[in-house]
C-alpha positions in Angstrom: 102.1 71.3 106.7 99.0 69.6 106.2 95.8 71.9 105.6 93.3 71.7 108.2 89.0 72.5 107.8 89.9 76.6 109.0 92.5 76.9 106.0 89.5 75.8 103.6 87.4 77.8 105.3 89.8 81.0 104.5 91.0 79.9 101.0 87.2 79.4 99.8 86.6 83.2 101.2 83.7 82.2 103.5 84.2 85.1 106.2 84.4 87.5 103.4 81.5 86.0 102.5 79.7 86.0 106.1 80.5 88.9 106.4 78.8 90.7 103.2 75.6 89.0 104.3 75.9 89.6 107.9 76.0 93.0 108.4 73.6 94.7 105.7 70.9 91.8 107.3 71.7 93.5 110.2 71.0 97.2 109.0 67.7 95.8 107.9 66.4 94.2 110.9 68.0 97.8 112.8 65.9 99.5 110.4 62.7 97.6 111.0 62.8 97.6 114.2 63.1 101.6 114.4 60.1 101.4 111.7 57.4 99.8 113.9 55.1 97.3 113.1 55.1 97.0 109.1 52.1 98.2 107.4 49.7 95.5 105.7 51.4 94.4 102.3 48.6 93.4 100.2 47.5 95.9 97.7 51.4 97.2 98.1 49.7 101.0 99.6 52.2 103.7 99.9 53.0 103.0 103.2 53.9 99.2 102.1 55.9 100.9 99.0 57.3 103.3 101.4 58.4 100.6 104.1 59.6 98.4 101.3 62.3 101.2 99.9 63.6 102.4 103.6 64.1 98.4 104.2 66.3 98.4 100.5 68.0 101.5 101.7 68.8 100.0 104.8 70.1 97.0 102.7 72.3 99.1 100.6 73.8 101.4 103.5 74.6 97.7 105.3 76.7 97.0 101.9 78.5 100.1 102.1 79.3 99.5 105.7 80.5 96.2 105.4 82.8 97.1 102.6 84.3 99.8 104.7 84.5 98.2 108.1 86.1 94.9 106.2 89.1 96.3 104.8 89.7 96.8 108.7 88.8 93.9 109.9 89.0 91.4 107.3 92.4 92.5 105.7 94.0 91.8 108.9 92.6 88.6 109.4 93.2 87.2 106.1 97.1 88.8 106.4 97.0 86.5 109.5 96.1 83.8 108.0 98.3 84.3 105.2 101.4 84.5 107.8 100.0 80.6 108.9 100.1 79.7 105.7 104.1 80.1 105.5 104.1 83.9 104.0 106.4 85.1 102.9 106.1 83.4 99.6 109.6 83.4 97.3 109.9 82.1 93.5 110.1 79.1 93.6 108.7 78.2 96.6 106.4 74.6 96.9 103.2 75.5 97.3 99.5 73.2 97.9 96.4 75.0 96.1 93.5 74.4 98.3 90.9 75.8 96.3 89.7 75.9 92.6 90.4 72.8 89.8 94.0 72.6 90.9 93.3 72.1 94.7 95.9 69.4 96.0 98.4 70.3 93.6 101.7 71.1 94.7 103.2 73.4 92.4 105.9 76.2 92.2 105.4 79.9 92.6 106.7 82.0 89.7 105.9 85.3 90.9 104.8 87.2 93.7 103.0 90.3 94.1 103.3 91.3 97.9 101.3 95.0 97.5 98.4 92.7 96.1 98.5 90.0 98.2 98.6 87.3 95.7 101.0 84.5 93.9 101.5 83.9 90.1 102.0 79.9 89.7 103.5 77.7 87.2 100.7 74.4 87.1 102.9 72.9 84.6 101.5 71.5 81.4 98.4 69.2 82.2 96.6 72.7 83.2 94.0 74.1 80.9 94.8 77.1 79.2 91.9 79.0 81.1 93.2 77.8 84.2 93.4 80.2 86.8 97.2 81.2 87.8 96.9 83.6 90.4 96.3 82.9 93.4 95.8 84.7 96.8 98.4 84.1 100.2 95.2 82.3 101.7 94.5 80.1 99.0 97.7 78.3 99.5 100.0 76.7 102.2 103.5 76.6 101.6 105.5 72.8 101.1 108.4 73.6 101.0 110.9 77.2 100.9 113.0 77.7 97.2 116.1 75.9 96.8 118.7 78.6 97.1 121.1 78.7 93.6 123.9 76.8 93.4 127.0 79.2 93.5 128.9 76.5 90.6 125.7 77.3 88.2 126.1 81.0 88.3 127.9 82.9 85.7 130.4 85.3 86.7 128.7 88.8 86.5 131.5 90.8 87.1 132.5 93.1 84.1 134.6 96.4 83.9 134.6 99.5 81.6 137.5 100.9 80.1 137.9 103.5 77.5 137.5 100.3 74.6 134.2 99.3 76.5 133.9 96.5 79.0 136.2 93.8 79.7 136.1 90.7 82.3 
């Protein structure tokens, strides 16, 4: 699958992003408007200082709004997008980064961690040691699904216990 502008749009965060500025700008204009016409800055008065901290308080209520209405409107979105971007994800699946120093790459996952939404990937030797590894279900579309094992490769498991200890 071949990324398109949207899934750059979600694998660089941007609505995340929209949204932390959206909504506390909001709060502030909400709050201004139920203020009235704003008293005269210069000299910054107690009414100007006064104006000034319900605007900030405004500001920081928006904040915690936003952070509490996105983890029900934003998680399902981004799980959404995740599912377009060929979640589930399986060891040693193919994936394409599409954000950060590695985007382009095709690489393979090495572990996933489904409760936090986010892949463990091998880049292989040219990356940096500081490279980042982990990456979210958004931040990459799948290439191709794992190869399943080959059934002549595995080792026989079976084992049985007797009074001596196990035998094959």
């Amino acid at each position: 699958m071949k990324p398109t502008r949207v899934h750059y749009f979600y694998a660089q965060n941007w609505p995340a992003r929209i949204w932390i500025v959206i909504i506390p700008s909001l709060c502030v204009v909400l709050m201004a408007r139920a203020l009235g016409t704003p008293p005269k800055i210069g000299g910054f008065q107690a009414d100007a200082r006064s104006y000034l901290i319900l605007l900030a308080i405004a500001w920081l209520l928006g904040l915690c709004v936003a952070a509490l209405l996105g983890t029900f409107i934003l998680a399902p979105l981004y799980r959404y997008r995740a599912q377009l971007n060929g979640y589930p994800f399986q060891p040693g699946d193919r994936v394409e980064i599409l954000v950060g120093a590695s985007r382009g790459r095709v690489v393979h996952v090495v572990e996933v961690c489904d409760w936090r939404g986010s892949l463990r990937l091998d880049l292989g030797e040219l990356a940096s040691p500081r490279a980042r590894t982990s990456f979210h279900f958004a931040q990459v579309i799948k290439a191709t699904d794992a190869e399943p094992p080959d059934p002549a490769q595995a080792l026989p498991v079976e084992r049985r216990w007797t009074e001596d200890g196990p035998t094959k």
